[in-house]
N, C-alpha and C positions, 0 to 999 in steps of 0.2 A: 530283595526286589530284583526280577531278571533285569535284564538291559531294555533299553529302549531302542525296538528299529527304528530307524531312522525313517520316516514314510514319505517325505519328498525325493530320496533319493533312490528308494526301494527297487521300484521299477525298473530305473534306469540301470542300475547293478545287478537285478535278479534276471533281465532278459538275456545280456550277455552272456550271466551264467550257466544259466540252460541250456543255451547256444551250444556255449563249449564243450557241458558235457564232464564227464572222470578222467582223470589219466595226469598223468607228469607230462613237464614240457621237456624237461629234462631227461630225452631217453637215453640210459646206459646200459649196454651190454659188457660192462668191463671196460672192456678195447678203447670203443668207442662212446665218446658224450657229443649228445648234443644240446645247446644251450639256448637258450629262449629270448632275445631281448626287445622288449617292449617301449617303446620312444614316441615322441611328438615331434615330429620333423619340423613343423611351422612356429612350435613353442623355440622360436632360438635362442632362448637364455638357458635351454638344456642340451646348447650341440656338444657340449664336448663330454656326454652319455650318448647322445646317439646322432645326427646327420653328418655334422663333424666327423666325429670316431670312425664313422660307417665308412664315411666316405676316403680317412687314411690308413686305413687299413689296421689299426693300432692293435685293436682286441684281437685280429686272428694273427698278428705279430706272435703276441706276446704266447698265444694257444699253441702257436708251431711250436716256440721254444719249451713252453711244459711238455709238451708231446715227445720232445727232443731227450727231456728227463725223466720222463716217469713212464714213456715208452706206449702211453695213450694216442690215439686221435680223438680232434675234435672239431666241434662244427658249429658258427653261427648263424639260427636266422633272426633277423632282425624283421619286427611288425610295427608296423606306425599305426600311430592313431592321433583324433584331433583331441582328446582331451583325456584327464587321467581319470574320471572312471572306467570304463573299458578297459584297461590294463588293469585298476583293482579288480574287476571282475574274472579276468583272467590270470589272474598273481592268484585269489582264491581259488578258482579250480586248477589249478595246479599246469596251465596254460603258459604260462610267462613264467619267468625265473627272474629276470631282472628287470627293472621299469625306475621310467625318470615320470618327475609329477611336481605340481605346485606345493606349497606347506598347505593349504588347507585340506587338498585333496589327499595330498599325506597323513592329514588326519584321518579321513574316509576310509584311506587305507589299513592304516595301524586297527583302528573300529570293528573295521570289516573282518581285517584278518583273526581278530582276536573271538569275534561273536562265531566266525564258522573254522574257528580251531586251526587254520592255516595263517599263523604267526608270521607276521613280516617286521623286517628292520629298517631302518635309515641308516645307511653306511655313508652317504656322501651328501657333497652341497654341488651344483652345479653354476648356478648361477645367481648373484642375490644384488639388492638397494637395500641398503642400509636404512633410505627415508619409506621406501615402497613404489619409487616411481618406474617398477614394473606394469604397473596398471596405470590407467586411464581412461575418463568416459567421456565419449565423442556425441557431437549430433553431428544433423547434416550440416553443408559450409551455408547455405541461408537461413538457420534456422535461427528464430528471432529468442532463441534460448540463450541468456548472459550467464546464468550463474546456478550453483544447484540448487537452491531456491525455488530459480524456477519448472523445476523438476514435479513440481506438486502437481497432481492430479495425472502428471502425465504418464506415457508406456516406457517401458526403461527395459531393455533386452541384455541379459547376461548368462553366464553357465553357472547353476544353482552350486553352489559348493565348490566354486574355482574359487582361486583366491581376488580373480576382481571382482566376484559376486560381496567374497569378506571387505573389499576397498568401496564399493557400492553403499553397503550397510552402511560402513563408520565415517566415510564420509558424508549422509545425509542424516545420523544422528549430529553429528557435528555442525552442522545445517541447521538444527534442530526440526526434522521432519523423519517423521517413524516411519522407517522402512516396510512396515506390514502396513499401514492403513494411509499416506501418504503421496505413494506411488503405485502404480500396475507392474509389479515386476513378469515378465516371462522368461520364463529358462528354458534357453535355446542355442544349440551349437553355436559358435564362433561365425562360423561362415552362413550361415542360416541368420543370425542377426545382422549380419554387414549387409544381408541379400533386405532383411524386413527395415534395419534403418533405411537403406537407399530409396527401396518402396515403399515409406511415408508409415507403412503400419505400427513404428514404433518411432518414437521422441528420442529417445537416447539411446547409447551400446558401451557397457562397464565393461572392459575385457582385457586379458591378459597382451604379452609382446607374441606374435609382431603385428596384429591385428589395429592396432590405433595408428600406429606409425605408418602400416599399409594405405590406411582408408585414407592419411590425411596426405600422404606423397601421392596419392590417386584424385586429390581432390573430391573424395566421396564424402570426406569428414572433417570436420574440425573440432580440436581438446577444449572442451569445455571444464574440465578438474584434472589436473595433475597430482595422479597419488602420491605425489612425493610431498603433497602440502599432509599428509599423513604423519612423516616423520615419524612411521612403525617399520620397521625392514619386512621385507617379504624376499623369500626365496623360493629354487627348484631344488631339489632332490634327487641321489640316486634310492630306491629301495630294492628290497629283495625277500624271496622266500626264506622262513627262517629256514627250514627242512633243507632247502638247497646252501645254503651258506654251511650248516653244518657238514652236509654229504659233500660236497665238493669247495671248499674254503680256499684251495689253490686258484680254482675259475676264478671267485668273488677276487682275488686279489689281484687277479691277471684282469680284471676289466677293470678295476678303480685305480691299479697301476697305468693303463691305458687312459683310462679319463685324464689321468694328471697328464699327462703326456700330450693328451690334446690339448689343453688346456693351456701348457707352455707353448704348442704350437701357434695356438691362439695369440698369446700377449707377444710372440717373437714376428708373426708374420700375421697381424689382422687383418689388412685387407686380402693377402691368398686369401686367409680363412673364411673372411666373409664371401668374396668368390664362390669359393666351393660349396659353404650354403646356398646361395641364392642360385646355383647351377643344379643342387639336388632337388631344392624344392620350388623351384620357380619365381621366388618371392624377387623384388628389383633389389640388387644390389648396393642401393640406397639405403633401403629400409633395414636391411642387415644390419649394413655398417654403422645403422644410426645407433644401437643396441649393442653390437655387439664392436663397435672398434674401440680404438685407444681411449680412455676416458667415456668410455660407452655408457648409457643406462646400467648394463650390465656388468658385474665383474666375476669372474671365471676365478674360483678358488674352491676346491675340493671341501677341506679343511670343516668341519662340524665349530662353527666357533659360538662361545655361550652366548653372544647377544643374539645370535638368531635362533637359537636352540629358547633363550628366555622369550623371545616373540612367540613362536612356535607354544609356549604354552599358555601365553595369553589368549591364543585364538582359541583353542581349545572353549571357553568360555563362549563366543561367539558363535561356535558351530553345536553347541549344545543346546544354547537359547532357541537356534534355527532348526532345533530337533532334526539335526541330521548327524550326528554321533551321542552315544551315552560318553560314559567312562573312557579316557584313555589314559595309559601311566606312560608318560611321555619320556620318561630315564630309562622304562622297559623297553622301547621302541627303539629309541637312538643306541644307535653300538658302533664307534670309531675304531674298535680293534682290530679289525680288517685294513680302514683307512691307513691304519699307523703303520702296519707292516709294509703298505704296499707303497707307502707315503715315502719312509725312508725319517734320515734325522733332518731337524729342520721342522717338524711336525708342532711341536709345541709352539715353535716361536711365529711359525705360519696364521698356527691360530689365534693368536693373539692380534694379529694383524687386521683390520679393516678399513675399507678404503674410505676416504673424506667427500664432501662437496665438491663436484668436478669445477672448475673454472675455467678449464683450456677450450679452444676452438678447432676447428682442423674444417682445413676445406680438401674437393675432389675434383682435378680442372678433368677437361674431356680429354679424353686420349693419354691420358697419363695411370702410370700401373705403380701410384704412388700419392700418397693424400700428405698434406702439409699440417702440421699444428701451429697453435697461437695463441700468446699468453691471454687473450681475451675475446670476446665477443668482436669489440672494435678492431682489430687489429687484423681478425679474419675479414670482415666488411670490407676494408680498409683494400686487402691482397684480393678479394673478388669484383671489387668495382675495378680494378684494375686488369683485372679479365674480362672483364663484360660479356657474355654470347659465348664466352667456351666455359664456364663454370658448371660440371655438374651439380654437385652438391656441396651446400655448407651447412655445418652443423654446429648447434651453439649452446651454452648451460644455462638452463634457467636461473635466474641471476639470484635467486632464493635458495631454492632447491637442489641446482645441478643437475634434474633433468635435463637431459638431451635432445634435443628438438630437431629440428628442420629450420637454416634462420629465415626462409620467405615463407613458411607458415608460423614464425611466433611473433608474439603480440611485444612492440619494442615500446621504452619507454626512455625520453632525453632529458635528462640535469645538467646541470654544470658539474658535473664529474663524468659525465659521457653518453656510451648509451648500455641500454638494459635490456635485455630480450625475457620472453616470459612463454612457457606453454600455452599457457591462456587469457585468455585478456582478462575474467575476472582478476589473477593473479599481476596483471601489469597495473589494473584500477586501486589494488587493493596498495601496491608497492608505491604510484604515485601520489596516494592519497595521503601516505607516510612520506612524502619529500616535497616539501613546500618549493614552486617551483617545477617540478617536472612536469613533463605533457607528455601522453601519448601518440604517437606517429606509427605511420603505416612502413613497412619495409622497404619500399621505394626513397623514403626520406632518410630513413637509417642509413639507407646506402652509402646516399646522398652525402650526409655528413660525416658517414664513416672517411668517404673517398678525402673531403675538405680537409678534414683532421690529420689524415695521413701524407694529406699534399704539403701540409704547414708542417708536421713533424719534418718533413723530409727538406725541406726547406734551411 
């Protein structure tokens, strides 16, 4: 039986392709290479493949010094795009050489490359959740929507085969409401759905980082599900041509050795780091940091490690149902050989490694070029009431989950063991309903009692 095209995502992969046209991206004359890299600047859970990287210079570091050995020049451009079809489209015409992408779109990838004989790899991980609470679906902040329930009948806007489209699905099977006859899905760019939530033409927006976290520091949104109540990992990806990984394996190692690089730049200096994102791509430096700092939504580890390689083929199943890949042999795709050389020792035990449920706090006073952490929720409250009017931001762990919030947009919930923050109120309803005793409060009174609590501690 041949393959199945994929016919929701056809279009959106075959126009680009055309666009582009025949040719490598990769032109070499001997002498000279030049290298192709394909990124999401606003995906920040993939800067340290590209806004990041771009922005310290790391991958033409390391190109001087091959250059230095092997007696080559070389040259990067770097192409942004807002979602990773378009870079599969141009990974197959032989347009891009290197490209960062979500795990589902990576599946797209692998699919694509494999049906039009331009084979591609997974050499790296950029950024992952262990539970999934990269994703998240917002409505607007008055929108008299509690829970995804009430999602039935209504518009729900997402990028068809992103991985919050896959968070979309399984959280309203989970719901128990079928995604195909349920809801009105529309698949529509990222910023084109922020534009139709805002404009009423759509009930909800399932979408990847930093788009949730954007709309709700703007007040344009508020998290109605937090993909972390998924408790599936989702991650980003580096990929690549196989053709180029073979003809040039020094590059592939000179930019994955640069990822890690960024990478420790990342966990050593996260606020610079978030900085210099929110300075390339405009986004507030808030919304960055909420993602990408110390105990962030996200964690920065190169590393291919098997639980997210085993998620990785659980979706497979998901994206085949949604007839948007046939076949893919997912042990064919993934190849760490590259990673490991460029990884260095320490590779093994790296991967074995994964990060736990966040529980720290950290706030950002104004004017300060330095954020504080805290062993909990309370205790960041606690140091922001005691700033009042100079706090810029505080940021807190969903008290389930360990997503990462914003704590005057999450939903708090008080017991006699303290307080509780939540991404979403259904999730603070669902937490007090299980503690006999607790009540829900608005942030103002969290404050409130944070401040009391800490006055009596201190006492």
């Amino acid at each position: 039986m041949p393959p199945r095209t994929p016919l929701p995502l056809a279009a959106a992969l075959l126009l680009p392709l055309a666009l582009a046209g025949c040719g490598s991206s990769s032109a070499s004359d001997g002498d000279h290479v030049t290298v192709t890299v394909g990124y999401q600047s606003k995906t920040i859970n993939t800067v340290t493949a590209g806004t990041l990287l771009r922005s310290l210079g790391y991958f033409e570091r390391e190109l001087k010094a091959l250059g230095r050995r092997d007696g080559r020049t070389y040259e990067v451009k770097w192409q942004d795009y807002a979602t990773g079809a378009p870079i599969t489209a141009q990974m197959t015409a032989g347009k891009v050489d290197i490209g960062s992408m979500g795990d589902f779109p990576l599946l797209i990838n692998a699919y694509r490359g494999a049906q039009l004989d331009a084979p591609t790899e997974l050499v790296s991980v950029t950024g992952y959740n262990m539970r999934g609470g990269l994703n998240t679906i917002v409505v607007p902040p008055g929108s008299g929507l509690g829970s995804l329930a009430d999602l039935k009948g209504r518009k729900v806007s997402t990028s068809e085969g992103s991985a919050a489209d896959g968070t979309l699905v399984r959280a309203l099977e989970r719901a128990g409401l079928d995604p195909a006859e349920d809801i009105r899905k529309l698949n529509q760019q990222p910023a084109v759905g922020a534009s139709a939530l805002e404009g009423g033409s759509v009930d909800a927006l399932s979408q990847f980082v930093a788009w949730p976290g954007l709309l709700a520091f703007q007040d344009r949104a508020r998290a109605l599900y937090d993909g972390g109540r998924l408790d599936l990992p989702t991650f980003h990806g580096v990929v690549v041509r196989e053709s180029f990984a073979d003809d040039e394996p020094a590059v592939l190692r000179a930019f994955l050795k640069a990822q890690t690089e960024a990478g420790r730049y990342l966990d050593d200096k996260p606020l610079d780091a978030s900085l210099k994102v929110a300075d390339a791509t405009g986004l507030p430096p808030e919304v960055v940091h909420l993602y990408n700092g110390p105990d962030g939504t996200a964690t920065f580890d190169p590393t291919l490690k098997p639980a997210l390689i085993e998620a990785f083929r659980d979706d497979v199943k998901l994206m085949q149902d949604a007839e948007l890949i046939g076949d893919v042999d997912v042990d064919d795709f993934v190849d760490d050989s590259h990673l490991r050389k460029a990884y260095g020792s320490g590779y093994d035990r790296q991967t074995a490694e994964t990060a736990g449920v966040v529980r720290t706090a950290e706030v950002w006073l104004d004017g300060e070029d330095r954020t504080r952490s805290f062993p909990d929720a309370a205790a960041a409250l606690a140091f922001a009431a005691e700033h009042e009017g100079g706090v810029r931001a505080v940021f807190v762990p969903d008290a389930a989950t360990g997503t990462r919030w914003f704590a005057d947009r999450a939903a708090w919930v008080r017991d006699g063991t303290g307080l509780h923050p939540f991404v979403t109120a259904e999730s603070a309803r669902d937490w007090a309903g299980d503690h006999p005793g607790a009540e829900i409060v608005d942030y103002g009174t969290a404050l409130a009692a944070a401040a009391k609590q800490g006055g009596e501690a201190g006492r």
